[in-house]
Every structure is written in C-alpha cells, then in structure tokens.
TORPA-629701 format. One record per residue (C-alpha): residue in one letter; x, y, z; chain. Coordinates in pm, 1 decimal, decimal comma, always signed. Example, Ala and Ser with C-alpha at 12.3 -4.5 7.8 and 13.67 -1.06 7.14 Angstrom:
REM TORPA-629701
+------+----------+----------+----------+------+
! doro !        x !        y !        z ! miza !
+------+----------+----------+----------+------+
!    A !  +1230,0 !   -450,0 !   +780,0 !    A !
!    S !  +1367,0 !   -106,0 !   +714,0 !    A !
+------+----------+----------+----------+------+
This chain:
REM TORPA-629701
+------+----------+----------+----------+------+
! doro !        x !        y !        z ! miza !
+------+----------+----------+----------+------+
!    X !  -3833,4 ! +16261,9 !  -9623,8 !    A !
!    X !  -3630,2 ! +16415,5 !  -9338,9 !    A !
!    X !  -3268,0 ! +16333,4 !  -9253,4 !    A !
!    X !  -3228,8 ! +16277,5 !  -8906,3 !    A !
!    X !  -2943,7 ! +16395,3 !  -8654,7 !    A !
!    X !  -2871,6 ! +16114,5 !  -8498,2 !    A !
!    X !  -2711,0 ! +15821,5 !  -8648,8 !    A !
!    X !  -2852,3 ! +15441,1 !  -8704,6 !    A !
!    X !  -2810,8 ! +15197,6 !  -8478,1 !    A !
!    X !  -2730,1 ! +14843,3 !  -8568,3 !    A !
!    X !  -2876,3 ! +14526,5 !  -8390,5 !    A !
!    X !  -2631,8 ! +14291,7 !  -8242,0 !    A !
!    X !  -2600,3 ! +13977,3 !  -8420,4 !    A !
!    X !  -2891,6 ! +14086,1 !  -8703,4 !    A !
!    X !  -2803,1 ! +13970,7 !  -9040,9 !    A !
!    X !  -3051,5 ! +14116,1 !  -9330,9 !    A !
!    X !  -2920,8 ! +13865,5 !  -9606,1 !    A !
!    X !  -3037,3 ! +13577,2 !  -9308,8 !    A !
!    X !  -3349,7 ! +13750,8 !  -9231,0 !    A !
!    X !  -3488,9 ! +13844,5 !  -9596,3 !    A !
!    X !  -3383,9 ! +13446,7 !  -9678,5 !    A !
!    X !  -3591,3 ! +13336,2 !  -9357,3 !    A !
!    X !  -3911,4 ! +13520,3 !  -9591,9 !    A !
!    X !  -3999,1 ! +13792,1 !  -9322,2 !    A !
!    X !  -4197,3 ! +13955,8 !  -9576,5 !    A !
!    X !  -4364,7 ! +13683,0 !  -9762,4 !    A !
!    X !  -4687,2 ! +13536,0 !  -9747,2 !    A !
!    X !  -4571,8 ! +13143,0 !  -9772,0 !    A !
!    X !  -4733,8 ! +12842,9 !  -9938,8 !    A !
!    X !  -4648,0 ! +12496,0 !  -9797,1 !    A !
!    X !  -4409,3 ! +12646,6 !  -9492,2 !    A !
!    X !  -4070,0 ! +12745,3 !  -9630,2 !    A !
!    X !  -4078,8 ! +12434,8 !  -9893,3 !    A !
!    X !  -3826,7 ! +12576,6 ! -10200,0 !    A !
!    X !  -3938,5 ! +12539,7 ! -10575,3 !    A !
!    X !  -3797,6 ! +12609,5 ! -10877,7 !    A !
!    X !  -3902,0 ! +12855,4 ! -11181,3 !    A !
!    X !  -3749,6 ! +12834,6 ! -11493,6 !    A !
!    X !  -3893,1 ! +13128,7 ! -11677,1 !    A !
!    X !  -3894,6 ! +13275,5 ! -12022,3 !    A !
!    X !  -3865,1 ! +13611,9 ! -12009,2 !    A !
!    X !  -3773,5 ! +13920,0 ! -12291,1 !    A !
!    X !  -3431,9 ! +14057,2 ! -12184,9 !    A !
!    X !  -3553,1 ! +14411,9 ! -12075,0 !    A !
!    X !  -3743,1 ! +14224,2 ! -11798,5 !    A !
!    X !  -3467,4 ! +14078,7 ! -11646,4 !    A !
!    X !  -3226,2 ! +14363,2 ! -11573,6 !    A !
!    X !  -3348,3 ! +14452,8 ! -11277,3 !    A !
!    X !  -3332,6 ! +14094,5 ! -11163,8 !    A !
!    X !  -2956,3 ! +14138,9 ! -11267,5 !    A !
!    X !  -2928,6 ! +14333,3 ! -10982,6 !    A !
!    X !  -3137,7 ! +14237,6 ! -10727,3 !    A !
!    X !  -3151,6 ! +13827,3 ! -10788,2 !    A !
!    X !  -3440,3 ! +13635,5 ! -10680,5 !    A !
!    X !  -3218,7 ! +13376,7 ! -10518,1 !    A !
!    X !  -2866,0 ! +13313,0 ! -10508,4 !    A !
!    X !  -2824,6 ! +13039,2 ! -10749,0 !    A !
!    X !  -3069,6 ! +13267,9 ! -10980,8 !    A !
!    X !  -2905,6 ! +13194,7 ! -11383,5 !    A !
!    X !  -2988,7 ! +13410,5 ! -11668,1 !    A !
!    X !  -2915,9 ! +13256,0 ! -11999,5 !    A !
!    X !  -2977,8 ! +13344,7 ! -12346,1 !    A !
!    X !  -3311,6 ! +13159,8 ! -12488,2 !    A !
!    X !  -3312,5 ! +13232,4 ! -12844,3 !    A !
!    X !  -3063,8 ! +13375,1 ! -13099,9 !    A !
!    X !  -3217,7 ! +13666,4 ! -13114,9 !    A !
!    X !  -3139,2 ! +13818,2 ! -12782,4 !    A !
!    X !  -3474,2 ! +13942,1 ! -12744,4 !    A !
!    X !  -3570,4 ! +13621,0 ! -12471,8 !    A !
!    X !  -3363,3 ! +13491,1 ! -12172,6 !    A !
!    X !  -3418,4 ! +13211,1 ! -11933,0 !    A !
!    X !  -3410,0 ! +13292,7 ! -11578,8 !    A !
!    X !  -3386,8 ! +12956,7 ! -11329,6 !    A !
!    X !  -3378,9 ! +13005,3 ! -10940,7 !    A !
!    X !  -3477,6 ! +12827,7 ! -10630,4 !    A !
!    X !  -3713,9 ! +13041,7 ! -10436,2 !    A !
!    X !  -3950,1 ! +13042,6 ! -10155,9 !    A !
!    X !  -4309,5 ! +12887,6 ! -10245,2 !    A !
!    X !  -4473,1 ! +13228,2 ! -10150,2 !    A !
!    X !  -4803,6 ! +13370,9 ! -10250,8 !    A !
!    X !  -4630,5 ! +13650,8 ! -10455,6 !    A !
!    X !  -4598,5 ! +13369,9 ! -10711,7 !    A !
!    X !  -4908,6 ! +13294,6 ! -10761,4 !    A !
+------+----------+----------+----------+------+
C-alpha cells in the first residue's frame, strides 16, 4: 500500500449510499425485485452485521432465551450472493 501525495477527488453529485443501494456490485436475480430474509443466526454471527447492516430496515432480535440465537429480518436485493 502506498500513500499518495495528492489528495482525493470527489465526483460531483456521486452519492455512495445511492450507488451501493442501486447494487453496482451485485450479480441480480429477477432485476432489482426486493425480498425478505428472516434468518436465524447465533449472536457472534451477527456483529459484524451490527455494523455494516444488510439493509436499512435490517432488525436484530433476540430468538431464544438463551442469547446464544438472534433473528435478523431485512429487505434486500434478490442477488446471486444469496443463493
């Protein structure tokens, strides 16, 4: 990795939130058609989802009394990475 000397420039009128949600990087299914997962899931798996969230209405909710499960429901893209 080298640092460079000259600083970045920034597009006019580019918004990354707009373009990731636009799925410039996915593979779709059925055009940009939405679906939703509702997923069990053990609570380590989920913590980087904390931070990064599949979508923006992504929940995580506890599934058991345990703690040791969680439910994770979002709206996504249909996109091959689900398959």
């Amino acid at each position: 990795m080298k640092l460079l000397d000259k600083p970045a420039t920034q597009l006019e009128g580019f918004d990354l939130q707009r373009y990731l949600e636009q799925g410039t990087f996915r593979y779709h299914l059925g055009g940009k058609t939405k679906i939703t997962i509702d997923l069990r899931l053990r609570r380590q798996t989920t913590l980087h989802l904390l931070e990064a969230p599949l979508s923006r209405n992504q929940r995580v909710e506890p599934f058991s009394r345990d703690d040791e499960w969680v439910r994770l429901h979002a709206t996504v893209t249909n996109t091959h990475q689900l398959r």
